[in-house]
C-alpha positions as CSV (number, residue, x, y, z in Angstrom):
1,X,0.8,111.4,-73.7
2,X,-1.6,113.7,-75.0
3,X,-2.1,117.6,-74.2
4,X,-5.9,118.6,-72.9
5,X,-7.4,121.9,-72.5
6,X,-7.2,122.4,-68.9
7,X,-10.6,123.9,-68.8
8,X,-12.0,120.7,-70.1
9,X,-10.8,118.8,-67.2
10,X,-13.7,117.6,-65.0
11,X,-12.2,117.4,-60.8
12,X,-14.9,115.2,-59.6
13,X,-12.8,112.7,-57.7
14,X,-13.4,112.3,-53.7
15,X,-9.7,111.6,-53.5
16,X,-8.5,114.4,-55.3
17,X,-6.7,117.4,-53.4
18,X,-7.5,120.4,-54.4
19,X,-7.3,122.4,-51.4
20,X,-3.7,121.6,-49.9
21,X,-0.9,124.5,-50.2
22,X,0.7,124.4,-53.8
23,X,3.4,126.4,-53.7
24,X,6.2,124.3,-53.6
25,X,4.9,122.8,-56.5
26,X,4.1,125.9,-58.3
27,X,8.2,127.0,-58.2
28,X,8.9,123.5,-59.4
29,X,6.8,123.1,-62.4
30,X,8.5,126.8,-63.2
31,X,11.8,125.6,-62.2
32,X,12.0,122.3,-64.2
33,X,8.5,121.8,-65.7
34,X,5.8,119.3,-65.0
35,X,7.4,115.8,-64.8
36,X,4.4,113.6,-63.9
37,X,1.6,114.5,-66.5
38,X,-2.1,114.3,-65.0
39,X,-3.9,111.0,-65.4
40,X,-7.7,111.5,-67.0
41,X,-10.4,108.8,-68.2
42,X,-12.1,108.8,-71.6
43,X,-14.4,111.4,-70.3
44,X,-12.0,114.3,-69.0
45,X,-12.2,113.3,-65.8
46,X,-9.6,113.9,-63.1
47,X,-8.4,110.0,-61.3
48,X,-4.8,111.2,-60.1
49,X,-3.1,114.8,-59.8
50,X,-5.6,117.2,-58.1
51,X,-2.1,119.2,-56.5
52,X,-0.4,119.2,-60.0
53,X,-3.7,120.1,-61.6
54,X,-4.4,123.3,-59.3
55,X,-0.5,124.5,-59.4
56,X,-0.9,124.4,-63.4
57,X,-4.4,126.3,-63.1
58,X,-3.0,129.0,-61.2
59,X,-0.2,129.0,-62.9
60,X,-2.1,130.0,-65.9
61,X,-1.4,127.2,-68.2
62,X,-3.8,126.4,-71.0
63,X,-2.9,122.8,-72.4
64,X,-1.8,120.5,-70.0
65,X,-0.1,116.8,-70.5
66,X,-1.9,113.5,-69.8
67,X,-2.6,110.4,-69.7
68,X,-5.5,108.8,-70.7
69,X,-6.3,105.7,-68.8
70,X,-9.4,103.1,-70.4
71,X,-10.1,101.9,-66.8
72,X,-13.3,100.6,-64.8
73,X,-14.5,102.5,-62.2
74,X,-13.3,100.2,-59.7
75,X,-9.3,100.5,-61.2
76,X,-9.7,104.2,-61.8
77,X,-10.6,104.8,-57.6
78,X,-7.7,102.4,-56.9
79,X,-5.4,104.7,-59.3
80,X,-6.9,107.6,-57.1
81,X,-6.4,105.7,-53.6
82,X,-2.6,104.7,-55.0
83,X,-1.6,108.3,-55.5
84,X,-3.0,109.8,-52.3
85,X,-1.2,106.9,-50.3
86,X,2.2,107.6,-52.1
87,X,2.2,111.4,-51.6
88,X,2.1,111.1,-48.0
89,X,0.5,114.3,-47.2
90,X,-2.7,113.0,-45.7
91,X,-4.0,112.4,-41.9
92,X,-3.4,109.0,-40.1
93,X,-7.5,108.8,-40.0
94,X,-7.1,109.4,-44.1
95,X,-4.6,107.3,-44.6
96,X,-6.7,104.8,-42.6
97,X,-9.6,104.6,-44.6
98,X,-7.7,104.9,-48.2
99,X,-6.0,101.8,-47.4
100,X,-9.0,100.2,-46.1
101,X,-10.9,100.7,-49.5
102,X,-7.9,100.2,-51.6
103,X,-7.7,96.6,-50.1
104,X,-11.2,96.3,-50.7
105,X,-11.0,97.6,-54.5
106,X,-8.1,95.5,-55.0
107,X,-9.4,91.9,-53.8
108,X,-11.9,92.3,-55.8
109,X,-10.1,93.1,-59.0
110,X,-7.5,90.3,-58.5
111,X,-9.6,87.8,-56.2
112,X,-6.6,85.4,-56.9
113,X,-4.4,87.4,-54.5
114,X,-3.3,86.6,-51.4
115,X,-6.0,88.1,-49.1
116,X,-6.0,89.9,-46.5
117,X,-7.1,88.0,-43.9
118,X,-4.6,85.4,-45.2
119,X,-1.4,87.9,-45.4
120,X,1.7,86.2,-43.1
121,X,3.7,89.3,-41.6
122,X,6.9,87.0,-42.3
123,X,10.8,87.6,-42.8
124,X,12.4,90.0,-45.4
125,X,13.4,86.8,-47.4
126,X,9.8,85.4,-48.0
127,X,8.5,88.8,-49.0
128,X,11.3,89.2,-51.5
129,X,10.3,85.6,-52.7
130,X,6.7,87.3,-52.8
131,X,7.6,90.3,-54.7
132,X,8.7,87.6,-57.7
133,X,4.8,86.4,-58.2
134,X,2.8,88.0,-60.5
135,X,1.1,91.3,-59.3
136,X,-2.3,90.1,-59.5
137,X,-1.2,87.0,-56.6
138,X,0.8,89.5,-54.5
139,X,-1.5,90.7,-51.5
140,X,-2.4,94.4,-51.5
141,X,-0.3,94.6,-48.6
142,X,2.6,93.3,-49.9
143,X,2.1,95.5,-53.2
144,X,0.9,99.0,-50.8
145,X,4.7,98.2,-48.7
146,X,6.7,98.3,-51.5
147,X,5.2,101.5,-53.4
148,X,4.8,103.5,-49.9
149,X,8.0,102.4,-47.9
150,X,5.3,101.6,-44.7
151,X,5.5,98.4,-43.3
152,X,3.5,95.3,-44.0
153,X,2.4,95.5,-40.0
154,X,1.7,99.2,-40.0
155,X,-0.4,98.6,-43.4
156,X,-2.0,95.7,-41.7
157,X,-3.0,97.8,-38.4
158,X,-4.7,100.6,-40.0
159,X,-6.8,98.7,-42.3
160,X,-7.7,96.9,-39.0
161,X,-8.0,100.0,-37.3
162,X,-10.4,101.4,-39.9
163,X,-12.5,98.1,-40.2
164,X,-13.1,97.1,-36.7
165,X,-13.6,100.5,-34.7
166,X,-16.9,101.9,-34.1
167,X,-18.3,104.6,-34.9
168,X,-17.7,106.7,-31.9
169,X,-13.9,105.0,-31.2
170,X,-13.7,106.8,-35.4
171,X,-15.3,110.0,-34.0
172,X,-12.7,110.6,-30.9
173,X,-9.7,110.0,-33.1
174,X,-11.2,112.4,-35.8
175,X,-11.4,114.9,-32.8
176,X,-8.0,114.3,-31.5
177,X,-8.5,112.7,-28.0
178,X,-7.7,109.1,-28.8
179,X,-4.7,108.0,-30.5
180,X,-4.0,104.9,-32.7
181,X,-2.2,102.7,-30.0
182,X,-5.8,103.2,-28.0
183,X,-7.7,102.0,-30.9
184,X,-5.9,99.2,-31.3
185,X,-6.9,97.7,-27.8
186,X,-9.9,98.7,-28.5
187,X,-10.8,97.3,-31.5
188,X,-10.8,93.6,-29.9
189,X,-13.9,94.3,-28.6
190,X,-16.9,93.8,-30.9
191,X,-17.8,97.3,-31.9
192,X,-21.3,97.9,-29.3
193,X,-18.9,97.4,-26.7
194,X,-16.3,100.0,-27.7
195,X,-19.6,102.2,-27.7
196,X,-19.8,102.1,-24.5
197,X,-16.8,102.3,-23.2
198,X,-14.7,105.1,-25.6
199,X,-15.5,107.8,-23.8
200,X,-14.7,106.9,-20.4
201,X,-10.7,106.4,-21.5
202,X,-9.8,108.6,-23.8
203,X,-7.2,109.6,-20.5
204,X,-6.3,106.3,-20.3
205,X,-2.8,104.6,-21.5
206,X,-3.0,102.4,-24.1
207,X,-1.5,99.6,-21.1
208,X,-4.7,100.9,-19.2
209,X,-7.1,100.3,-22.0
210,X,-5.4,97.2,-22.9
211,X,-6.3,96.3,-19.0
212,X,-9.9,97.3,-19.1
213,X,-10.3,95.2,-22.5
214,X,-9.3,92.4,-20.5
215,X,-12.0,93.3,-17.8
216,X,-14.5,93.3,-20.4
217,X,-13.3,89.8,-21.8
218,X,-13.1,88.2,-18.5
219,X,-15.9,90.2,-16.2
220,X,-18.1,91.7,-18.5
221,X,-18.6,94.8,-20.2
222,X,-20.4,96.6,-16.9
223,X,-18.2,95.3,-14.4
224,X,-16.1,96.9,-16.5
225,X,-17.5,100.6,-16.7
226,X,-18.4,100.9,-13.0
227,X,-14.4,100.4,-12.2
228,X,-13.7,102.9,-14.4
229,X,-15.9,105.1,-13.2
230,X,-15.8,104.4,-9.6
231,X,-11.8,104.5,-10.0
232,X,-9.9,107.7,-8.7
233,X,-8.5,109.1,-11.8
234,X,-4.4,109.6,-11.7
235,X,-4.2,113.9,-12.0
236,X,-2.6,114.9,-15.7
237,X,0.3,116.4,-13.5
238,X,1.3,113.2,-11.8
239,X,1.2,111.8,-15.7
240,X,3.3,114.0,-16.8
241,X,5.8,113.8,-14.0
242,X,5.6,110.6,-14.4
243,X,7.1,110.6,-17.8
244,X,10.0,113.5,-17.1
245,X,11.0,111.4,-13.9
246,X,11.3,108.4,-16.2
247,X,13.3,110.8,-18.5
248,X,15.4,112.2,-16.0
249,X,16.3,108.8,-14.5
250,X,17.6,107.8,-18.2
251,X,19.8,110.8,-19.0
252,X,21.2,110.9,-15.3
253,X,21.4,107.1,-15.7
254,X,23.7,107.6,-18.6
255,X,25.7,110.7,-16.9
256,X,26.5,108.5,-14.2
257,X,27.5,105.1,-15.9
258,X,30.0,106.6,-18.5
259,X,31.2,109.5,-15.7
260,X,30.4,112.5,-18.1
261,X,32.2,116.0,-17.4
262,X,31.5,118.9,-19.0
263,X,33.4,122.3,-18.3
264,X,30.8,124.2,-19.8
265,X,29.0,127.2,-18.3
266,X,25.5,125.4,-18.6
267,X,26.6,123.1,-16.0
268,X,25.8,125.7,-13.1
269,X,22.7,126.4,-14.0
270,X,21.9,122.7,-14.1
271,X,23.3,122.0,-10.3
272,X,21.7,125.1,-9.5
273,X,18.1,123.4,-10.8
274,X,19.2,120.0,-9.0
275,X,19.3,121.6,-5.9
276,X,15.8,123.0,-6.1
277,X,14.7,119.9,-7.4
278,X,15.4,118.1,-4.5
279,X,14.1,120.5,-2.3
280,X,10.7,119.8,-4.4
281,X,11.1,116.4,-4.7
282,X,11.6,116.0,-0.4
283,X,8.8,118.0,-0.4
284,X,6.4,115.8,-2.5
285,X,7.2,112.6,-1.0
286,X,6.3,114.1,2.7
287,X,3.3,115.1,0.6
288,X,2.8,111.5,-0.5
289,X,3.7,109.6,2.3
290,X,1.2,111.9,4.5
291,X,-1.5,110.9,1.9
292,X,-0.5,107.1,1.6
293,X,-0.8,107.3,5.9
294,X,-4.2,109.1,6.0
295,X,-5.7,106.7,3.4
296,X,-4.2,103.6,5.5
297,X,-5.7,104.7,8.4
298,X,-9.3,105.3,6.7
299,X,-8.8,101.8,5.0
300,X,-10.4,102.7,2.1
301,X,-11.7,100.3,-0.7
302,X,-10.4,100.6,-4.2
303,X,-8.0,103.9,-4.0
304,X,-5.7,104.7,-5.6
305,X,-2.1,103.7,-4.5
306,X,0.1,107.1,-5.2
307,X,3.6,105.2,-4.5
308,X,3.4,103.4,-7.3
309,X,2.9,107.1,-9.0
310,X,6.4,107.7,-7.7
311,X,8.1,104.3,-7.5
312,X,9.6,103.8,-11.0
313,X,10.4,107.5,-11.9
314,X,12.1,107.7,-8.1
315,X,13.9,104.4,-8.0
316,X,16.9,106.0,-9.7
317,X,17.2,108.9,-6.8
318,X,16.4,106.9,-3.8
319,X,19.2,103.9,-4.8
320,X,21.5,107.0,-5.9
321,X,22.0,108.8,-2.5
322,X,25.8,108.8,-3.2
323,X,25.8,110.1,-6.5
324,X,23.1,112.9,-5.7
325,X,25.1,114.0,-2.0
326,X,28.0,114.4,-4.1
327,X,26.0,116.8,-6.4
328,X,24.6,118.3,-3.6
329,X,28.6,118.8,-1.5
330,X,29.4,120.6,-5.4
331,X,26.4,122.8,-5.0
332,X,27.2,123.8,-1.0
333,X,30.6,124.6,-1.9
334,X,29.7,127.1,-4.5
């Protein structure tokens, strides 16, 4: 180790962080001192550190520890990659793309490793026979799950994730409107047809895009667009009652089976909100039933079927009707 005039210290790294919050840090290194020194090349250049680096700038330090690594460019962006995936601060799309490249750096500097398109998600006891081979046979996944604490699968996904989506599928999980379990349907399509087809289900569950994938597969890709776009789309509010009836049904589930009693005062409030609840609920399933009855008569093509909206997250009320009158006898009597 080696001390470096800080100024001389060249932060040209695409995988450097310079611009993440510090402070933590900054009461650390004043607190017990630095304990990993930065890692330079021959040249001054920055390949792992960025957050330690800026925390000693601002904290006004001149000479700073290193090491000095005599590495190819090729091992000095791994070094980079491997920090950036240890620290643990960086976005799913990030971490995405890090391993992605670090696999790619890292088959090529070891090509006698297991590769990736070979790895064998097995049981704990073959990968601790694994972790006995020399580190230049391990895979990268193998080598990535044991320095991050991820798991060979979740490794395995987001390089697959990062590899196989398109363009556009990259663009809508940049912007926040599809999520990981969506791209991974969707990556079994060859990457023109996620193209097409990204857009339209973005509002879709990942069991509904798992479902048009199969469309695509087994009818074609346009067959496949023109049901989604002909298709009534379920309202965000029935979603999301969907998912607190589902809830519900599993607390009150629980209640129910081990006969819980609480004597505390939150308890009347609760019976309180039961009993408007099942004045709401009544009054959405006349609402439903007049809606499934209008449709019937019109015999529509292709609508959409709102009891099945309604049928999992209700099955626990409608087959309760003893347990919920005797709620509803505590609530009279008060």
């Amino acid at each position: 180790m080696q001390l470096v005039d800080i100024s001389k210290i060249q932060t040209e790294n695409d995988y450097l962080r310079l611009d993440t919050n510090i402070e933590q840090l900054k009461k650390s290194i004043e607190t017990v001192g630095l304990i990993n020194p930065l890692v330079i090349n021959e040249e001054n250049k920055l390949i792992a550190g960025g957050r330690r680096y800026c925390a000693l700038k601002e904290l006004g330090h001149k000479d700073v520890p290193v090491v000095i690594v005599k590495k190819n460019q090729q091992e000095e962006e791994l070094i980079s990659i491997d920090e950036n995936l240890v620290r643990k601060d960086l976005t799913k799309i990030e971490v995405e793309k890090s391993l992605a490249r670090g696999r790619e750096l890292y088959e090529q500097l070891y090509p006698e490793a297991t590769k990736f398109s070979e790895e064998d998600l097995s049981t704990p006891d073959s990968n601790e026979i694994k972790k006995e081979l020399p580190n230049n046979k391990r895979s990268f996944i193998d080598i990535t799950a044991e320095k991050t604490g991820l798991s060979k699968k979740v490794i395995k996904s987001a390089i697959d994730r990062e590899e196989k989506s398109s363009d556009k599928v990259k663009a809508l999980r940049s912007q926040g409107v599809l999520n990981a379990t969506q791209a991974n349907e969707l990556i079994r399509l060859p990457q023109d047809e996620q193209e097409h087809i990204a857009d339209l289900v973005t509002e879709k569950s990942a069991k509904e895009v798992k479902d048009i994938v199969k469309k695509v597969n087994e009818q074609g890709l346009q067959y496949a667009v023109n049901s989604i776009v002909n298709s009534p789309q379920l309202p965000k509010e029935y979603k999301s009652l969907k998912t607190l009836l589902q809830r519900t049904n599993k607390v009150l589930g629980k209640i129910l089976i081990e006969e819980m009693e609480s004597e505390h005062e939150d308890v009347s409030v609760i019976l309180d909100q039961i009993s408007t609840l099942r004045l709401s609920l009544d009054q959405f399933l006349v609402l439903c039933t007049n809606q499934s009855t209008n449709e019937k008569s019109e015999e529509p093509q292709g609508t959409y079927n709102y009891d099945d909206v309604i049928k999992e997250g209700m099955e626990a009320f409608s087959n309760s009707s003893e347990n919920f009158s005797e709620i509803g006898n505590i609530t009279d009597e008060r």
